[in-house]
VOPAGU-2260 file (C-alpha; in pm, 1 decimal, decimal comma):
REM VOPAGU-2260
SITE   aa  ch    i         X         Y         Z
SITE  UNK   A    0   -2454,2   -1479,1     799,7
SITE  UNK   A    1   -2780,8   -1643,6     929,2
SITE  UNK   A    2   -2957,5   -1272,0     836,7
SITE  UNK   A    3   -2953,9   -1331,1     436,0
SITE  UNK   A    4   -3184,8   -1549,3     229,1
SITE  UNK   A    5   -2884,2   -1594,7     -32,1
SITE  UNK   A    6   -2563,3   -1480,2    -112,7
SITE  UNK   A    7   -2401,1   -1351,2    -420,9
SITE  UNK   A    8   -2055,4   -1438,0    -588,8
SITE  UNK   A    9   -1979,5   -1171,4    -882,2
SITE  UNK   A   10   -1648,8   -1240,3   -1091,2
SITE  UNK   A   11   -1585,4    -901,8   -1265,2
SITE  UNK   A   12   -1410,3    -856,4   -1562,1
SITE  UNK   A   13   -1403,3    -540,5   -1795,9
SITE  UNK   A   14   -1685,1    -568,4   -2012,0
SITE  UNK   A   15   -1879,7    -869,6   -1793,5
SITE  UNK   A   16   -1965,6    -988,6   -1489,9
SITE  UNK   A   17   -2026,2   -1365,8   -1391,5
SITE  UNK   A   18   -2300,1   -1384,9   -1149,5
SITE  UNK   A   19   -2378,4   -1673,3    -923,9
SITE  UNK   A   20   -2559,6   -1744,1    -584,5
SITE  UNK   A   21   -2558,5   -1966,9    -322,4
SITE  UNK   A   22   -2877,0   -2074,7     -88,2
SITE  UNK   A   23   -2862,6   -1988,8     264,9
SITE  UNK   A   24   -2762,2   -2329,1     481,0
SITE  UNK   A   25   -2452,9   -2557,5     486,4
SITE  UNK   A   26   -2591,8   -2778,0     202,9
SITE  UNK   A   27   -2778,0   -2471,9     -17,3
SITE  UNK   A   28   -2794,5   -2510,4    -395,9
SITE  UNK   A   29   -2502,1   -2294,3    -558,5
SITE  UNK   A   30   -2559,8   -2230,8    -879,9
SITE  UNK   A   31   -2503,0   -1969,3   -1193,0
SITE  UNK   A   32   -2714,5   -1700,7   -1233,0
SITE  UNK   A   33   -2578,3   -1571,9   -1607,7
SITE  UNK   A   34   -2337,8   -1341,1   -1735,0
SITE  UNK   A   35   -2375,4   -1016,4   -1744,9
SITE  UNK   A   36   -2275,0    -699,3   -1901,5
SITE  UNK   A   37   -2032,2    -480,3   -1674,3
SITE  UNK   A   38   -2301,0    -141,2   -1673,1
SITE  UNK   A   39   -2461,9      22,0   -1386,4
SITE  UNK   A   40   -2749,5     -86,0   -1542,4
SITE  UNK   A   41   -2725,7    -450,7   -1580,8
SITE  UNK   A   42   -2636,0    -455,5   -1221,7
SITE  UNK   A   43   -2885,2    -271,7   -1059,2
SITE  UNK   A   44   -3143,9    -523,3   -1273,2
SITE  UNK   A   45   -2949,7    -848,1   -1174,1
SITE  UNK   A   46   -2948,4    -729,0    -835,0
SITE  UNK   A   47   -3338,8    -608,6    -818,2
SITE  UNK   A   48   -3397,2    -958,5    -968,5
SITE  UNK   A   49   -3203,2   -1153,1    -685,6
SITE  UNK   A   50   -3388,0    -956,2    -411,6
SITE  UNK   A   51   -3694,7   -1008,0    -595,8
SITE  UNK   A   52   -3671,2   -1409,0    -629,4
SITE  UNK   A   53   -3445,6   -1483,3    -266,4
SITE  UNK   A   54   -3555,0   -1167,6     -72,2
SITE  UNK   A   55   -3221,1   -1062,8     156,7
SITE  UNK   A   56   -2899,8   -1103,8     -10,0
SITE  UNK   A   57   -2539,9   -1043,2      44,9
SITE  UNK   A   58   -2263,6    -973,7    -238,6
SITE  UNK   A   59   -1887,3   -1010,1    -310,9
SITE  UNK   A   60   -1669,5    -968,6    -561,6
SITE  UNK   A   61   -1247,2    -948,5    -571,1
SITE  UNK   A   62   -1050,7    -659,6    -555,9
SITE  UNK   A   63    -976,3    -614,7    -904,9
SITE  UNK   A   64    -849,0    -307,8   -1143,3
SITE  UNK   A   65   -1228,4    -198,5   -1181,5
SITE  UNK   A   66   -1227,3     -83,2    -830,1
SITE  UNK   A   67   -1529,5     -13,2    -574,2
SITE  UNK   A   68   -1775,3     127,8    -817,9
SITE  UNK   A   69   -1971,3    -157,8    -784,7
SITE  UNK   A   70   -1960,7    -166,9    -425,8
SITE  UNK   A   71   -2073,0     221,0    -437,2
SITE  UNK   A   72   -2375,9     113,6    -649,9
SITE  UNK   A   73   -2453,6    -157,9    -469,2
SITE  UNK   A   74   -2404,8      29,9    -105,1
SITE  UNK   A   75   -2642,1     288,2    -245,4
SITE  UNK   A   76   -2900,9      31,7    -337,9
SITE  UNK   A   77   -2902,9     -85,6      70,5
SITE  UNK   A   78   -2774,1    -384,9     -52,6
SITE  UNK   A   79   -2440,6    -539,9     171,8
SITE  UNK   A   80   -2146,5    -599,0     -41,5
SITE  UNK   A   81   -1802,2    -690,8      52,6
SITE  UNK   A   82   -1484,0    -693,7    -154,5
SITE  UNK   A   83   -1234,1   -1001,6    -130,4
SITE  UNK   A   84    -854,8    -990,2     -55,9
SITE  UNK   A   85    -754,4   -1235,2    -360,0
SITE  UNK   A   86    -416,7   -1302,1    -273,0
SITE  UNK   A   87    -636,5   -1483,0      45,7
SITE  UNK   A   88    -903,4   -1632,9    -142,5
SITE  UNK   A   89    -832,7   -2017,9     -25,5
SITE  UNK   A   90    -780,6   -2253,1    -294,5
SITE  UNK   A   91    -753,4   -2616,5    -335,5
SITE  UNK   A   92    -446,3   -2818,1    -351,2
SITE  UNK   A   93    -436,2   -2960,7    -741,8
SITE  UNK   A   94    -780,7   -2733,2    -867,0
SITE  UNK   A   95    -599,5   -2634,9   -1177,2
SITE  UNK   A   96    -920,2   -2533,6   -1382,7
SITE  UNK   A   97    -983,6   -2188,6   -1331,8
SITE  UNK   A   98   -1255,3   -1974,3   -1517,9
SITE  UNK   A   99   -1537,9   -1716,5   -1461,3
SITE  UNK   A  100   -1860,7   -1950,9   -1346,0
SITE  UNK   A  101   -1626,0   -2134,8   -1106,5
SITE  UNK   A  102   -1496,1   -1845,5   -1026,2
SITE  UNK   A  103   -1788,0   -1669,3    -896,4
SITE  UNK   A  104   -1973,2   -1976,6    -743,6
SITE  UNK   A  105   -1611,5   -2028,0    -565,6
SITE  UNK   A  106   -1681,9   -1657,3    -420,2
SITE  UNK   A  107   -2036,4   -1747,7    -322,0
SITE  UNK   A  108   -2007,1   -2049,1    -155,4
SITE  UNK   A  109   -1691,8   -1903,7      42,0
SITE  UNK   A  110   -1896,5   -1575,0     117,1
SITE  UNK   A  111   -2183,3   -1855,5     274,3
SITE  UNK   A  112   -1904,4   -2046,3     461,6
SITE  UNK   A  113   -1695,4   -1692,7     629,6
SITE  UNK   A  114   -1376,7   -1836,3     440,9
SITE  UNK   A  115   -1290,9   -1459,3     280,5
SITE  UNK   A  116   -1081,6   -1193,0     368,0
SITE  UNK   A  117   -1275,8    -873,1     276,2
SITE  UNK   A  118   -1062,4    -541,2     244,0
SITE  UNK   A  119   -1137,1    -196,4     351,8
SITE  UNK   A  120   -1304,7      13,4     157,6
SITE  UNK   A  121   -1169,1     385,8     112,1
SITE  UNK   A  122   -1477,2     680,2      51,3
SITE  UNK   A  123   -1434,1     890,9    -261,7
SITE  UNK   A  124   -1221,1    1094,3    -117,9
SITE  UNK   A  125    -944,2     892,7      51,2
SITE  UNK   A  126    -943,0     726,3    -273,5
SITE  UNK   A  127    -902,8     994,1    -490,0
SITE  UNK   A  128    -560,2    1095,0    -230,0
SITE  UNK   A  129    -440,7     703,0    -282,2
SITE  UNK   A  130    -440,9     795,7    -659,5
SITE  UNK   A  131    -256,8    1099,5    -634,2
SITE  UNK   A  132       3,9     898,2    -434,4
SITE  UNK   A  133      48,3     633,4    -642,6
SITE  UNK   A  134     112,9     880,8    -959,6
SITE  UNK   A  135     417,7    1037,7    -722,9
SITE  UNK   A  136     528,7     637,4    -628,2
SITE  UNK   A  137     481,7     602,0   -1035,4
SITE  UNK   A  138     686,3     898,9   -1081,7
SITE  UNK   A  139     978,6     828,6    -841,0
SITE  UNK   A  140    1033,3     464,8   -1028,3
SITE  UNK   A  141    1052,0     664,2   -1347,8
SITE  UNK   A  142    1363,0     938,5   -1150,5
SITE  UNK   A  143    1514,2     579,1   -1038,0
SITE  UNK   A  144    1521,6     417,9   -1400,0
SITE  UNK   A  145    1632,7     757,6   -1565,3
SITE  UNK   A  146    1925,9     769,3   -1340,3
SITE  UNK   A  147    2012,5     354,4   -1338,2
SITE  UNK   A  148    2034,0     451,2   -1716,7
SITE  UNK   A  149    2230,3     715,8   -1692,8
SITE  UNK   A  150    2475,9     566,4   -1470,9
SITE  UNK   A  151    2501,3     224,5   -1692,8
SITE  UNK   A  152    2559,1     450,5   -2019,3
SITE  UNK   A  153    2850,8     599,0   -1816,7
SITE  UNK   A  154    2981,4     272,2   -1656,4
SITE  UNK   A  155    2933,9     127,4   -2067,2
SITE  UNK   A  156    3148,8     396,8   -2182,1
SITE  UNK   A  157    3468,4     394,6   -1892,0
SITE  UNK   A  158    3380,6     697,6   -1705,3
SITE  UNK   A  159    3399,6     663,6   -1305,2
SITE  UNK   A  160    3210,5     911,4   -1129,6
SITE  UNK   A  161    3340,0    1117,6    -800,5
SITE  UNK   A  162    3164,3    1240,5    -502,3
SITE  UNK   A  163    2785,5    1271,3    -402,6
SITE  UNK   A  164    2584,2    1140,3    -733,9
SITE  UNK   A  165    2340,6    1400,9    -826,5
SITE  UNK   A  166    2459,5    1642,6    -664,4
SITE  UNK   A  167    2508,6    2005,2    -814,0
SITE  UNK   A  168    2864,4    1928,1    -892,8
SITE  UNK   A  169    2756,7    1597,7   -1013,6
SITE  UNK   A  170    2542,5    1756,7   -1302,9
SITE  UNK   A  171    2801,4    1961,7   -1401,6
SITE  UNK   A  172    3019,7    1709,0   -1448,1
SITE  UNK   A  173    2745,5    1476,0   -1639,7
SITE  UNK   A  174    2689,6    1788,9   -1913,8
SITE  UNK   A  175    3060,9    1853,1   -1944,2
SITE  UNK   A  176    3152,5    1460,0   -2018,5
SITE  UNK   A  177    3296,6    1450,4   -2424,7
SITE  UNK   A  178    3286,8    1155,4   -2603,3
SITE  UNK   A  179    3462,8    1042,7   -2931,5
SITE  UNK   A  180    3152,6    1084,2   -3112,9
SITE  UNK   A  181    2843,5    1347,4   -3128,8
SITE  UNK   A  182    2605,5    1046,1   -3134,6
SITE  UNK   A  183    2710,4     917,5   -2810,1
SITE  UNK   A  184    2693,5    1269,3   -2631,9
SITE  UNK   A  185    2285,0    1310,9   -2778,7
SITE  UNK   A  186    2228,6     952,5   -2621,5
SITE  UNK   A  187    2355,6    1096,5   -2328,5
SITE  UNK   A  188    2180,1    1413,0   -2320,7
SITE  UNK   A  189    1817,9    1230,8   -2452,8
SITE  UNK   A  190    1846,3    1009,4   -2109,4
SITE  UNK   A  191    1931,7    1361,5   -1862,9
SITE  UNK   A  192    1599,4    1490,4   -2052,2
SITE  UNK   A  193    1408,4    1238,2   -1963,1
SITE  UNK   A  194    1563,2    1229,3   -1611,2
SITE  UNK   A  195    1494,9    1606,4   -1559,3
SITE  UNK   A  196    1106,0    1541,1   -1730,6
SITE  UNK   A  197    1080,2    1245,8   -1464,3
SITE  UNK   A  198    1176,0    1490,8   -1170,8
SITE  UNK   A  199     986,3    1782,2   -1294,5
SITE  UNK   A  200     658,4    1564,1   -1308,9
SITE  UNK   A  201     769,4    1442,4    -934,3
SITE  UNK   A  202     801,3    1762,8    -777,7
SITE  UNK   A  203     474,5    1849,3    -943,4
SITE  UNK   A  204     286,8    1551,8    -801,5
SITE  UNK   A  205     449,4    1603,4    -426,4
SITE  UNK   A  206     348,3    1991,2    -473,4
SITE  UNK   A  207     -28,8    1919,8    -542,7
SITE  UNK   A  208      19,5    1669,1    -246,4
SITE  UNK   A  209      98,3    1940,3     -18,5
SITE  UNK   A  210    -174,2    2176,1    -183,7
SITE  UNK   A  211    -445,1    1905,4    -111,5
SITE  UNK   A  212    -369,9    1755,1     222,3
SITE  UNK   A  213    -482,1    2039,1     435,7
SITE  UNK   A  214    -859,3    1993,4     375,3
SITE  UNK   A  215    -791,7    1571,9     403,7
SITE  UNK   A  216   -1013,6    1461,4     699,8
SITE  UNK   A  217    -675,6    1312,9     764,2
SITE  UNK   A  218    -496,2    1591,5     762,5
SITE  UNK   A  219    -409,2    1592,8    1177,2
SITE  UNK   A  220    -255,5    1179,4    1095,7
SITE  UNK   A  221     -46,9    1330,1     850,2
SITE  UNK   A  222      35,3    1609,6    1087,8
SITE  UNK   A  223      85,5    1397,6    1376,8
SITE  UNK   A  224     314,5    1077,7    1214,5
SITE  UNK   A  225     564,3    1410,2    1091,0
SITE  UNK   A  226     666,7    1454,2    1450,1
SITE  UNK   A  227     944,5    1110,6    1419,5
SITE  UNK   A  228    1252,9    1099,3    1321,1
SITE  UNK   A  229    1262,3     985,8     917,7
SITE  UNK   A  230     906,6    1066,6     864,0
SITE  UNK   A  231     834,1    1369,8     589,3
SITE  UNK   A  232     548,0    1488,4     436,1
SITE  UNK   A  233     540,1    1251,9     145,0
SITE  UNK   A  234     570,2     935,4     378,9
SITE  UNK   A  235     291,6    1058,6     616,2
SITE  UNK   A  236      65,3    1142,1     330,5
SITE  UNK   A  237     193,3     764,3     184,1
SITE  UNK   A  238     117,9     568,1     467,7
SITE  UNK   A  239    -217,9     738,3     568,2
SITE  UNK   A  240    -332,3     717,0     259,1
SITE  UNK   A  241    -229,0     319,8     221,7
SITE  UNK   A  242    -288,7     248,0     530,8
SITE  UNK   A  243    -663,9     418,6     589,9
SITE  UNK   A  244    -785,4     406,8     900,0
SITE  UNK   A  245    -563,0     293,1    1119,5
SITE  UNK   A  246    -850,1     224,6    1385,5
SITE  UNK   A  247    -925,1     -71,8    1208,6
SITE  UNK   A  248    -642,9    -264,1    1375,6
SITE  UNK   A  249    -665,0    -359,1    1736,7
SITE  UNK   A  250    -311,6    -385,4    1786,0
SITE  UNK   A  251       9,7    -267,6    1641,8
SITE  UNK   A  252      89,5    -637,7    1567,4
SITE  UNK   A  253    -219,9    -671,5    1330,2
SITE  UNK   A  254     -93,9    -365,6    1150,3
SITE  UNK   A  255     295,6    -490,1    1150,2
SITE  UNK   A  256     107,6    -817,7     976,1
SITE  UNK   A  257     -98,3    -605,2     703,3
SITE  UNK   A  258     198,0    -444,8     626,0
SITE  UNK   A  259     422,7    -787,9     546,6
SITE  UNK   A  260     698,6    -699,4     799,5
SITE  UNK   A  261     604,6   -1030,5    1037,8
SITE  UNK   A  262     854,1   -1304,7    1016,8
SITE  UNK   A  263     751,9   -1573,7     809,2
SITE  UNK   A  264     773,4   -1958,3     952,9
SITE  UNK   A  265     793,5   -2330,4     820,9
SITE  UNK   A  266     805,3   -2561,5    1096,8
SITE  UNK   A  267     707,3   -2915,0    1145,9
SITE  UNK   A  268     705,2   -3117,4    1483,0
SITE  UNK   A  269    1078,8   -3004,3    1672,8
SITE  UNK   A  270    1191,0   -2776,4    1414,7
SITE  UNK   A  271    1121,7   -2444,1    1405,7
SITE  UNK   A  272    1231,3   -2245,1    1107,2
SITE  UNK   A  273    1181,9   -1866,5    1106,1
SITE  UNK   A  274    1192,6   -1715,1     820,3
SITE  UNK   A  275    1223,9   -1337,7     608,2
SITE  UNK   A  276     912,5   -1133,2     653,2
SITE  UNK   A  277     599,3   -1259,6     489,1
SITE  UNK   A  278     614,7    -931,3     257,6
SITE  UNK   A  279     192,7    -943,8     282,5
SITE  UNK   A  280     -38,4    -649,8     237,1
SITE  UNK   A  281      86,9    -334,8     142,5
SITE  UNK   A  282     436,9    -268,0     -25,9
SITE  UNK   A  283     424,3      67,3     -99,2
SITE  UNK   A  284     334,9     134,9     274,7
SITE  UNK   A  285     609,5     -90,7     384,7
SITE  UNK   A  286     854,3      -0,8     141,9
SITE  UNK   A  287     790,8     375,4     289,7
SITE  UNK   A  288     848,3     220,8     655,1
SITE  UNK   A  289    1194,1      63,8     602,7
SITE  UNK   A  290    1294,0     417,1     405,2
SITE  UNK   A  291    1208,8     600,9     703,1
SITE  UNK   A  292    1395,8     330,6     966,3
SITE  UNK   A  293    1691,1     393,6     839,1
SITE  UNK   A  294    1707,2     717,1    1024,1
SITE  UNK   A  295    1727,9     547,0    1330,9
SITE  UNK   A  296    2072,0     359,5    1226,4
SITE  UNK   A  297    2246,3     757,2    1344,5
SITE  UNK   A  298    2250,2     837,4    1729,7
SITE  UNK   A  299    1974,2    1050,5    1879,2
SITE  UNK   A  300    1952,5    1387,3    1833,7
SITE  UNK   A  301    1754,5    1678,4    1737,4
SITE  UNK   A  302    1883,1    1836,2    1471,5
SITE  UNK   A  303    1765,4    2181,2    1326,8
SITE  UNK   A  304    1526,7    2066,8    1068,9
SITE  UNK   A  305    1394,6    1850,3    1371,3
SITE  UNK   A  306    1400,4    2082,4    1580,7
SITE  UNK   A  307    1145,6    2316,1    1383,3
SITE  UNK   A  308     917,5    2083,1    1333,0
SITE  UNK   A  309     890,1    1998,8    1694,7
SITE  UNK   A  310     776,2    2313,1    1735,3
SITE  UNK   A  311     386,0    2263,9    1583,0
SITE  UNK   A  312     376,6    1938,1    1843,3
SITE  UNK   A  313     262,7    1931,8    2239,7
SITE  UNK   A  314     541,9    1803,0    2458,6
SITE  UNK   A  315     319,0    1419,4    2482,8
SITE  UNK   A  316     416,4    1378,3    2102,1
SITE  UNK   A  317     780,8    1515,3    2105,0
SITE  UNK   A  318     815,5    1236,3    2427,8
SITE  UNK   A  319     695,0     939,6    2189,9
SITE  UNK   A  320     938,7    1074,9    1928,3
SITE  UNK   A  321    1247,0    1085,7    2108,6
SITE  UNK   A  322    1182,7     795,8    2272,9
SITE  UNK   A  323    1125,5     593,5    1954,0
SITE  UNK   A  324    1494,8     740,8    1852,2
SITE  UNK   A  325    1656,6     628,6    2184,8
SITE  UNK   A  326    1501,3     295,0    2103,9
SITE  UNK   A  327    1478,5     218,9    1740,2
SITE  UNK   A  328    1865,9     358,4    1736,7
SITE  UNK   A  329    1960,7     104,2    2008,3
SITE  UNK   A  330    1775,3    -168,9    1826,9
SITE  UNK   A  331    1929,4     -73,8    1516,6
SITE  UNK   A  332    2276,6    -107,3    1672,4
SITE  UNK   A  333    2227,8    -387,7    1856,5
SITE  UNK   A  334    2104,7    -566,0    1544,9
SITE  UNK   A  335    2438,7    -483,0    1351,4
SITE  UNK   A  336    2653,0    -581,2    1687,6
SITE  UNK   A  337    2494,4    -904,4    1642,0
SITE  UNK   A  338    2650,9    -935,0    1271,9
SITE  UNK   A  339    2295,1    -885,5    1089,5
SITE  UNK   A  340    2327,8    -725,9     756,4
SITE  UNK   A  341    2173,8    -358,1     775,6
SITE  UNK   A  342    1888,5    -410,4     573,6
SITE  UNK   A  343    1768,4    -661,1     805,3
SITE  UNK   A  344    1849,9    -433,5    1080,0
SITE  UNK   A  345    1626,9    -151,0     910,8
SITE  UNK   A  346    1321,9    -391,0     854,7
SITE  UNK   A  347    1328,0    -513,7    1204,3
SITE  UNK   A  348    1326,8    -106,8    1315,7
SITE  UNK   A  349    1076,2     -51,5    1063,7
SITE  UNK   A  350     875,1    -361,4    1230,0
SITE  UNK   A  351     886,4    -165,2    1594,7
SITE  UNK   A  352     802,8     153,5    1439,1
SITE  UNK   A  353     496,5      47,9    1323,2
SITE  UNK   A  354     396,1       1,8    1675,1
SITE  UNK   A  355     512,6     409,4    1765,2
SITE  UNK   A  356     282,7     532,6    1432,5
SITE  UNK   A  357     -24,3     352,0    1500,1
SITE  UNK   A  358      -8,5     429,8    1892,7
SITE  UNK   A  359     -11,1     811,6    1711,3
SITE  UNK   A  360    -212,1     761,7    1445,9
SITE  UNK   A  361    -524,6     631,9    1622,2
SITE  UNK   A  362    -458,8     883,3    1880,9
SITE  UNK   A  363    -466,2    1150,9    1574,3
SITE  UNK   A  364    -751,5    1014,7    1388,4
SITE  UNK   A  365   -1096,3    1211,0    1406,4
SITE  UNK   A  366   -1385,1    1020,2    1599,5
SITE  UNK   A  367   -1662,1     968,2    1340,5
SITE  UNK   A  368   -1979,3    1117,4    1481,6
């Protein structure tokens, strides 16, 4: 911090950009710079300007849906820029005015004091994976809400459903229902459409997944987080691509807390009050990890699919895998023995099998030259 002259607070918006700055020293001037439009441009002017007037600066701005193109600009320009976390942007008790100048001298006087969280910043490419993974999450809420529809038509209507839902036989049954009028059998067949347009554009999405994951630099943390029990291709490729680089965190717990799966706590003198998991950070990544623990609530085994994927791993990986079955199963188990409800059980297994992926996943991840 004691390296820059001044630093720089930018509140970004669409078509603007609120700039302000704040002195170096504990009792520096803050003040606002101007607004600005929101164009490569503009920036690269405000920013020559800045250098120009208070010689080394540093810049930040929140996390926002414009993404890291500024940062990009700005890291091409030798200029240090940092993107905020803002659900940890601290904020004062009873400060209920809230626009863009305070706003951005907020982010530059908390950029002078250390008080942010910054975020990670993917490369192009790692980004441009993220995207691809979101459209399949986007997708797969779009299969869910086709079928919730489907099913609440039915239920609407008095028809009770047997055996596996979606099966084969399932389907057949669905396009074989009659009902007392033709209207009522189109509704039904305009919500299977837009089921079967939902899955079509799903399986399209997880197919150019698998097409582009190969030439991924993390490609071998993909490969390597397959070898456990509950892990596929599409939750590798979720949580490395979520996640980033998982070298970043110097412990499993750091990553457990990133991901929201930490117990959260209100205590005051005596009491101590645990409480659910702080549900922080990363949902899709986390939502992902409790999918996958509920593997672990069956006994150990290899089974055949298992069994042929073992067969691409060295015997060091295949002994981390079974023994994060013996002992996420036993957890699991011992969880439900204790009368905990199972989806408590699965996010306390998810919680300990964070700690099995990133002892893999940093093991897996290339050194950077």
């Amino acid at each position: 911090m004691d390296n820059f002259d001044a630093f720089v607070g930018l509140d970004v918006h669409k078509d603007s950009i609120s700039v302000a700055v704040a002195n170096a020293g504990r009792q520096g001037e803050i003040r606002l710079v101007g607004t600005i439009a929101n164009t490569p441009d503009a920036i690269a002017r405000m920013i020559r300007k800045l250098v120009q007037k208070h010689g080394r600066i540093e810049v930040t701005y929140e996390a926002g849906p414009c993404g890291y193109g500024i940062y990009r600009q700005l890291a091409g320009m030798d200029i240090p820029c940092r993107i905020v976390a803002p659900s940890h942007t601290p904020k004062r008790p009873g400060d209920r005015v809230k626009n863009d100048t305070r706003d951005a001298m907020m982010l530059a006087r908390l950029l002078r004091s250390g008080e942010l969280t910054f975020v990670w910043v993917p490369d192009t490419t790692h980004e441009a994976m993220r995207d691809l993974v979101r459209a399949r999450q986007v997708a797969s809420q779009d299969v869910r809400a086709g079928r919730a529809l489907i099913q609440m038509f039915l239920l609407k209507h008095g028809f009770r459903p047997t055996g596996k839902a979606w099966s084969l036989r399932y389907r057949t049954w669905l396009a074989a229902l009659r009902f007392e009028h033709p209207a009522q059998k189109l509704a039904l067949q305009s919500y299977i459409n837009r089921l079967e347009q939902a899955e079509a554009r799903k399986a399209e999405v997880e197919e150019q997944i698998t097409e582009l994951v190969p030439s991924w630099t993390l490609a071998p943390v993909v490969h390597a987080l397959q070898v456990f029990k509950g892990i596929g291709l599409v939750i590798a490729v979720t949580l490395a691509a979520e996640i980033g680089d998982f070298t970043r965190f110097g412990s499993p717990r750091k990553l457990m807390a990133y991901l929201g799966l930490v117990p959260g706590e209100y205590s005051s003198g005596s009491k101590v009050r645990p409480g659910s998991i702080t549900k922080a950070g990363n949902s899709i990544a986390r939502v992902m990890l409790v999918e996958a623990a509920w593997a672990y609530r069956w006994p150990p085994k290899v089974g055949a699919m298992l069994l042929r994927k073992r067969e691409e791993y060295d015997q060091a990986l295949k002994d981390i895998a079974w023994k994060a079955q013996v002992r996420l199963n036993k957890r699991f188990r011992r969880l439900e023995g204790r009368g905990k409800r199972s989806n408590v059980a699965a996010t306390a297994v998810a919680r300990e099998l964070v700690g099995f992926i990133w002892a893999t996943a940093v093991g897996a991840t290339p050194k950077v030259a």
